[in-house]
N, CA, C and O of each residue as an XYZ file, in Angstrom:
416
protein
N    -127.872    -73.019    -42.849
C    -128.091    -74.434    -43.088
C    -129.595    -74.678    -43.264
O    -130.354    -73.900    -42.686
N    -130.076    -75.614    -43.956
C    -131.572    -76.023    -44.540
C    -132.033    -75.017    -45.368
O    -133.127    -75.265    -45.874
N    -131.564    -74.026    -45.642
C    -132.107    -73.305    -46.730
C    -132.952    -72.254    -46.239
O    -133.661    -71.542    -46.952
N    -132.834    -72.179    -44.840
C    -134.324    -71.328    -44.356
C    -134.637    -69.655    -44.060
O    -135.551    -69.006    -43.550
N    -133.189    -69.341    -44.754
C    -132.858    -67.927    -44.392
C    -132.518    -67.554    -46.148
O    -131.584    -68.076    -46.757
N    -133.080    -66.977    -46.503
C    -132.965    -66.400    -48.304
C    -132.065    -65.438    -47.777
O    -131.965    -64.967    -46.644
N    -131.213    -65.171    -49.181
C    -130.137    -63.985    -49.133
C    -130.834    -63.120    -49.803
O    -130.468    -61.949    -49.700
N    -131.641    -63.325    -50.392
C    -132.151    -61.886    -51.830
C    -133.042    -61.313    -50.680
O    -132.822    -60.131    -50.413
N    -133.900    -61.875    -50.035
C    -135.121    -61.028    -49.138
C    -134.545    -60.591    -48.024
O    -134.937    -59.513    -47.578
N    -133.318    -61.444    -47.210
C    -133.580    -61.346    -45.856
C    -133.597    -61.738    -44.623
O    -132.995    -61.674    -43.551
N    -134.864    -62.340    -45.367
C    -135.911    -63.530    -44.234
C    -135.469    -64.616    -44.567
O    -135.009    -65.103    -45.600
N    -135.865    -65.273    -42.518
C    -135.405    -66.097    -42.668
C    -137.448    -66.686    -42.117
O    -138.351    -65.959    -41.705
N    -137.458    -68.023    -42.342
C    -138.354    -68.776    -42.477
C    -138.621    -69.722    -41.538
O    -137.754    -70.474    -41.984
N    -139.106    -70.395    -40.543
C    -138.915    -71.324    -39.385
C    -139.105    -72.588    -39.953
O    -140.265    -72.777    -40.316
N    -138.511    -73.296    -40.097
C    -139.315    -74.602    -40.522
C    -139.390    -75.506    -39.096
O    -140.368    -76.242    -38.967
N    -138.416    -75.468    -38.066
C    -138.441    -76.291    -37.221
C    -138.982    -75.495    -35.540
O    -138.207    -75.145    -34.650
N    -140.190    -75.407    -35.524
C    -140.861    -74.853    -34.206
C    -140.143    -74.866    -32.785
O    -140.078    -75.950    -32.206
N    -139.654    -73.848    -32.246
C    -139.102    -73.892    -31.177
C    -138.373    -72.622    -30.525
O    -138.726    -71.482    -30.827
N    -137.307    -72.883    -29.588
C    -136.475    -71.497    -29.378
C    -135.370    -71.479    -30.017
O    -134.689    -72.380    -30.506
N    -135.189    -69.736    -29.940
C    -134.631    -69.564    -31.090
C    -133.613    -68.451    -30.609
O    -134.334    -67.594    -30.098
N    -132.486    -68.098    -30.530
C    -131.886    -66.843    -30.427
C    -131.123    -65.810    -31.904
O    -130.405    -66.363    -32.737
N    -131.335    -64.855    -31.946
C    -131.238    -63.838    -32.830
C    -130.162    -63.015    -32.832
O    -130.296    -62.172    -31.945
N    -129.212    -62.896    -33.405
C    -128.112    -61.364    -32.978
C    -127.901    -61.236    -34.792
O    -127.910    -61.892    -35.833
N    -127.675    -59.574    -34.105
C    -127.765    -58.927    -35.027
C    -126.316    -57.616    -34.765
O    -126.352    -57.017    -33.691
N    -125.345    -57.324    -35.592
C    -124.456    -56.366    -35.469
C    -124.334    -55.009    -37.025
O    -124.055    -55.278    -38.194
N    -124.602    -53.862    -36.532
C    -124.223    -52.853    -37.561
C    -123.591    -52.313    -37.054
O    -123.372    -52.056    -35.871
N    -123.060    -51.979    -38.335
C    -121.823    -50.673    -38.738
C    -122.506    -49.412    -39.235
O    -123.503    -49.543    -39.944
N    -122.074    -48.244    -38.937
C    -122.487    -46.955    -40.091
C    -121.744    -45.955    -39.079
O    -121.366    -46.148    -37.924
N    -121.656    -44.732    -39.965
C    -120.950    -43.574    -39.774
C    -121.532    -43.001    -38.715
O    -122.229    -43.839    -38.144
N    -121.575    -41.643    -38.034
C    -121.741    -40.672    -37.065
C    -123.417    -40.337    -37.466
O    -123.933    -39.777    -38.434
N    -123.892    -40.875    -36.409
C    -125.310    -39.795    -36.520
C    -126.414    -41.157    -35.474
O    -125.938    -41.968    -34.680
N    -127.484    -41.049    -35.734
C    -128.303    -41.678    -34.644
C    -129.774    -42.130    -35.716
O    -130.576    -41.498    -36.403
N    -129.469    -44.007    -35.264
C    -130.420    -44.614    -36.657
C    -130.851    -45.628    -35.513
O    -130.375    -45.642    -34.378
N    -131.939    -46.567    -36.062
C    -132.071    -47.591    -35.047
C    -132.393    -48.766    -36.047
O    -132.450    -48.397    -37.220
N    -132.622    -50.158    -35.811
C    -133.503    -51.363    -36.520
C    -133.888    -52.153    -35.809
O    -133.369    -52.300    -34.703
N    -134.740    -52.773    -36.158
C    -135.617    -53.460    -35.697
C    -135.442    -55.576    -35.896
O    -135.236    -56.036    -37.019
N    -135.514    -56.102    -35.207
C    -136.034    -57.423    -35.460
C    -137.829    -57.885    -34.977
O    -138.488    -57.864    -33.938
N    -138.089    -58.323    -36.584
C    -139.588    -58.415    -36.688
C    -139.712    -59.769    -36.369
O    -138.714    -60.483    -36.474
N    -141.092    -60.375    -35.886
C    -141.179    -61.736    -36.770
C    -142.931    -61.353    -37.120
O    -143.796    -60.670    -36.573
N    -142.873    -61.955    -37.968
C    -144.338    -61.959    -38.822
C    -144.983    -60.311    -38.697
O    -146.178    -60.016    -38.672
N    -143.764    -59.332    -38.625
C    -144.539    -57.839    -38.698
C    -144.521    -57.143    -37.299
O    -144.633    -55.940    -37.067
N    -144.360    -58.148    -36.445
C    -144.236    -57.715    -35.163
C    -142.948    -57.080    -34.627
O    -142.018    -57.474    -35.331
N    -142.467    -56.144    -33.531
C    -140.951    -55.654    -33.632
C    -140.994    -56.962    -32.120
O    -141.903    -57.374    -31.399
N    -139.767    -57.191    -32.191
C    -139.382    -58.373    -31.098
C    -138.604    -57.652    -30.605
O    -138.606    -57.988    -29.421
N    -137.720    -56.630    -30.765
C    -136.827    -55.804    -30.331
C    -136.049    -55.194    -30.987
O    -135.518    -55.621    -32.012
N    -135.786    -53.572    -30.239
C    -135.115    -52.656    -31.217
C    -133.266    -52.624    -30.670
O    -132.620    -53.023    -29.701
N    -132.964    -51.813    -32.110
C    -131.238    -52.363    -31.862
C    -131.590    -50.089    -32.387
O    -132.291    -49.623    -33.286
N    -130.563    -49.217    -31.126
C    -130.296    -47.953    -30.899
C    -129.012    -47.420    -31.516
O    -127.978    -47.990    -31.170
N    -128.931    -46.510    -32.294
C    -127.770    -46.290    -32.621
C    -127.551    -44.699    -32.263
O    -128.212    -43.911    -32.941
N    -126.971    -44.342    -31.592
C    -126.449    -42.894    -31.263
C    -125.255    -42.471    -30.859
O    -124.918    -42.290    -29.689
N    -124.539    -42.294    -31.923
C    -123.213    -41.782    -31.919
C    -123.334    -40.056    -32.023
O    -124.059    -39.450    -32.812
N    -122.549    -39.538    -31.150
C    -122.634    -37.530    -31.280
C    -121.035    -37.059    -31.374
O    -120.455    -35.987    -31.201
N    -120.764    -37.944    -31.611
C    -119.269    -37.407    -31.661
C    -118.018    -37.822    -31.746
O    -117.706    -38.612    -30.855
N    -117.331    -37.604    -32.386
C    -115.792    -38.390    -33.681
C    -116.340    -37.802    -34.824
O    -117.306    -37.083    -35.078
N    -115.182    -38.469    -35.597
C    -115.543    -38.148    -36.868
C    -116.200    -38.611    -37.930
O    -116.008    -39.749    -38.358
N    -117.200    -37.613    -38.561
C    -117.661    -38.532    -39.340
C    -117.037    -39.578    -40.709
O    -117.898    -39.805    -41.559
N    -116.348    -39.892    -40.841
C    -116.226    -40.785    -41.823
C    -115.511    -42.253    -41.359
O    -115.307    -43.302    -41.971
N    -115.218    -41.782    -39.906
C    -115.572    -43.526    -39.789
C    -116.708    -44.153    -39.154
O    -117.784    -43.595    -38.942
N    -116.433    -45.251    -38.886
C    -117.928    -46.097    -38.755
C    -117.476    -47.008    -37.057
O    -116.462    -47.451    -36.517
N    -119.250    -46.871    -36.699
C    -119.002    -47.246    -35.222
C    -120.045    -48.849    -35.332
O    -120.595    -49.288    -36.342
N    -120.043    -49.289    -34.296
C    -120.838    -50.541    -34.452
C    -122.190    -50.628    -33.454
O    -122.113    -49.678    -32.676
N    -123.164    -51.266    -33.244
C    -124.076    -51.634    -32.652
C    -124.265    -53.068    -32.357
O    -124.078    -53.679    -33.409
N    -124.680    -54.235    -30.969
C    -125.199    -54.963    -31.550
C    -126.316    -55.180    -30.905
O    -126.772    -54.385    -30.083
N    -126.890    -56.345    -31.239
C    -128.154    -56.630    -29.996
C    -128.374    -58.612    -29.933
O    -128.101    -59.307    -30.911
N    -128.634    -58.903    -29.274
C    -129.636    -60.285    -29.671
C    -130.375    -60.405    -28.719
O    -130.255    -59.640    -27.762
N    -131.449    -61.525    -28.741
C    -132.300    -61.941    -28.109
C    -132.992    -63.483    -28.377
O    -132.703    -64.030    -29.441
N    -133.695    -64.027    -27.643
C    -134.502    -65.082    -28.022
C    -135.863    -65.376    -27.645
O    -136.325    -64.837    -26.639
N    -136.418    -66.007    -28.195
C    -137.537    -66.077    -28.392
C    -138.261    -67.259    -28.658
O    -137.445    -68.174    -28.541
N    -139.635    -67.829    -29.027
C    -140.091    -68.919    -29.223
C    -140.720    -68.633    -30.888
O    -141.242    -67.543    -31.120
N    -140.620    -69.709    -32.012
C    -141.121    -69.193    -33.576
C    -141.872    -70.477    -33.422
O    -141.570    -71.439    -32.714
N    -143.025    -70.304    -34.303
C    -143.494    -71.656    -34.734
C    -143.569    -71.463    -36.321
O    -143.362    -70.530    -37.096
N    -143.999    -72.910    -36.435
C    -143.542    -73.380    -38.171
C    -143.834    -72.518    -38.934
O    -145.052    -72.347    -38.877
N    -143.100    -71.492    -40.035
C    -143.768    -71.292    -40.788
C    -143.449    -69.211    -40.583
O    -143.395    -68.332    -41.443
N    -143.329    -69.161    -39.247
C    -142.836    -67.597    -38.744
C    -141.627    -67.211    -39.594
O    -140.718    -67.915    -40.032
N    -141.915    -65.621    -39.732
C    -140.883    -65.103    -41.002
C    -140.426    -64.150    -39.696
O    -141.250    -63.655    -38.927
N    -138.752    -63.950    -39.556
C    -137.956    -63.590    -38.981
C    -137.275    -62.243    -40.083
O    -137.175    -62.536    -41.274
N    -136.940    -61.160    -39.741
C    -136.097    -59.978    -40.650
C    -135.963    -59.005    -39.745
O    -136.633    -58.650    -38.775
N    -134.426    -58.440    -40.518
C    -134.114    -56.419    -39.988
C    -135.630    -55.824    -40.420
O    -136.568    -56.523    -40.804
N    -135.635    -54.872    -40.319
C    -136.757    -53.500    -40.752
C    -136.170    -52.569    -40.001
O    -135.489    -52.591    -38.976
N    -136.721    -51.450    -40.980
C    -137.029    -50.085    -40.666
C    -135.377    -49.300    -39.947
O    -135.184    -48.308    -39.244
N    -134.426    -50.360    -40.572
C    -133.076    -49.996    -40.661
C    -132.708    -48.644    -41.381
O    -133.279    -48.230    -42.390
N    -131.412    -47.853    -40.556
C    -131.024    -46.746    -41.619
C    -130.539    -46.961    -43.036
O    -130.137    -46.085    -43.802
N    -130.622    -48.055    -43.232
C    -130.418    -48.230    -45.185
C    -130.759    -49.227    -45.573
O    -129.912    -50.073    -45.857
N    -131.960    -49.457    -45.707
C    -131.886    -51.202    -46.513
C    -131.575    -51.449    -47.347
O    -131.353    -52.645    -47.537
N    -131.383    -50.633    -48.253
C    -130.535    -50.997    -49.879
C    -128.924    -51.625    -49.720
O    -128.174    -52.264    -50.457
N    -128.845    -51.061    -48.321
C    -126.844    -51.383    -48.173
C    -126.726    -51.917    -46.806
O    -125.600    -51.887    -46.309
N    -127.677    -52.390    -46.129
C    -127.715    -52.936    -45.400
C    -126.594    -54.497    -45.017
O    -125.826    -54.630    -44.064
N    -126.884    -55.479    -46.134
C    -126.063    -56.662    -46.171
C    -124.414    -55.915    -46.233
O    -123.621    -55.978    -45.294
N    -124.186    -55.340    -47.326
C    -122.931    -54.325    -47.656
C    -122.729    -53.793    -46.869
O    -121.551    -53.479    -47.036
N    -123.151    -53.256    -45.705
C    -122.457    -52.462    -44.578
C    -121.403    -53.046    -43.750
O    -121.285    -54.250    -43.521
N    -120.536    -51.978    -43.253
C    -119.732    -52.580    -42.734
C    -120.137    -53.435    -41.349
O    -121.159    -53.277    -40.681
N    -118.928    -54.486    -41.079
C    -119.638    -55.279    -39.762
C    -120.429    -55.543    -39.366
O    -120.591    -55.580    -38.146
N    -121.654    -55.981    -40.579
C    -123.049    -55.999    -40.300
C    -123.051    -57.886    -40.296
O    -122.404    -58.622    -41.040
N    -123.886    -58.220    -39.336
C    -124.440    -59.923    -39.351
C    -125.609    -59.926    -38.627
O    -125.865    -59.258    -37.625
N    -126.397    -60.835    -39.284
C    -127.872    -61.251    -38.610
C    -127.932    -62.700    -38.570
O    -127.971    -63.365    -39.605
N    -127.941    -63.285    -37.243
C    -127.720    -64.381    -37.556
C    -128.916    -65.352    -36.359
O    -129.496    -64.837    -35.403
N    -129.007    -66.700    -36.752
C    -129.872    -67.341    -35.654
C    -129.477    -68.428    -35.811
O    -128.847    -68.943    -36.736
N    -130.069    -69.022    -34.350
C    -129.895    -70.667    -34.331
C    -130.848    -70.923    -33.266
O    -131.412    -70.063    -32.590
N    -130.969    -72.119    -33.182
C    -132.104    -72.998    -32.929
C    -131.788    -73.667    -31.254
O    -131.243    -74.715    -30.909
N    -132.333    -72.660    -30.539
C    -131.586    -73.217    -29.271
C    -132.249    -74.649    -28.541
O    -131.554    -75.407    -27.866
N    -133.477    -74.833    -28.761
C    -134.301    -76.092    -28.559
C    -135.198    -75.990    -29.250
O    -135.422    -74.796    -29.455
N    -136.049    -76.795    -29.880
C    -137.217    -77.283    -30.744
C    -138.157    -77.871    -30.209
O    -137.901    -78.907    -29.595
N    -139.432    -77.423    -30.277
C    -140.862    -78.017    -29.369
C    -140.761    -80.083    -29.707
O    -140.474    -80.890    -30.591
N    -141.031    -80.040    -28.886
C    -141.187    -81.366    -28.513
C    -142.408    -82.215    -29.089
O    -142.550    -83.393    -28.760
């Protein structure tokens, strides 16, 4: 809602200063990857993935969230994920936020 999260980049954009909570869920096959939630370049916290065993061709999940305080104008994104090209396309993948209070 408001437009503040682009689908082509990613990022999402703060327009309204305040707290904020973050979750984030992936999917991917057998092996051990991690990602990150940035804001403005910074890691705010990492999301662990280490699966050693099943099979590989199905897919296991991860999630994480957290919250935090953004002010106007702070750019929110995944990074340094095991695929960013297929990232959105992955299975059971969501990044999502909302606005838990707004500075006063």
């Amino acid at each position: 809602m408001g437009n503040d999260y682009d689908p082509n980049t990613g990022v999402y954009t703060c327009r309204i200063a305040g707290t904020y909570w973050f979750s984030v869920s992936l999917g991917k096959s057998i092996g051990r990857d991690d990602c990150k939630i940035l804001v403005n370049g910074v890691v705010k916290f990492w999301i662990v993935f280490m699966q050693t065993a099943g099979n590989s061709s199905m897919y296991y999940s991860v999630s994480g969230s957290g919250g935090f305080h953004l002010n106007k104008g702070d750019r929110v994104w995944l990074g340094d994920c095991f695929d960013m090209h297929n990232i959105i396309n992955a299975w059971s993948t969501h990044f999502s936020g909302v606005l838990i209070r707004p500075d006063a």
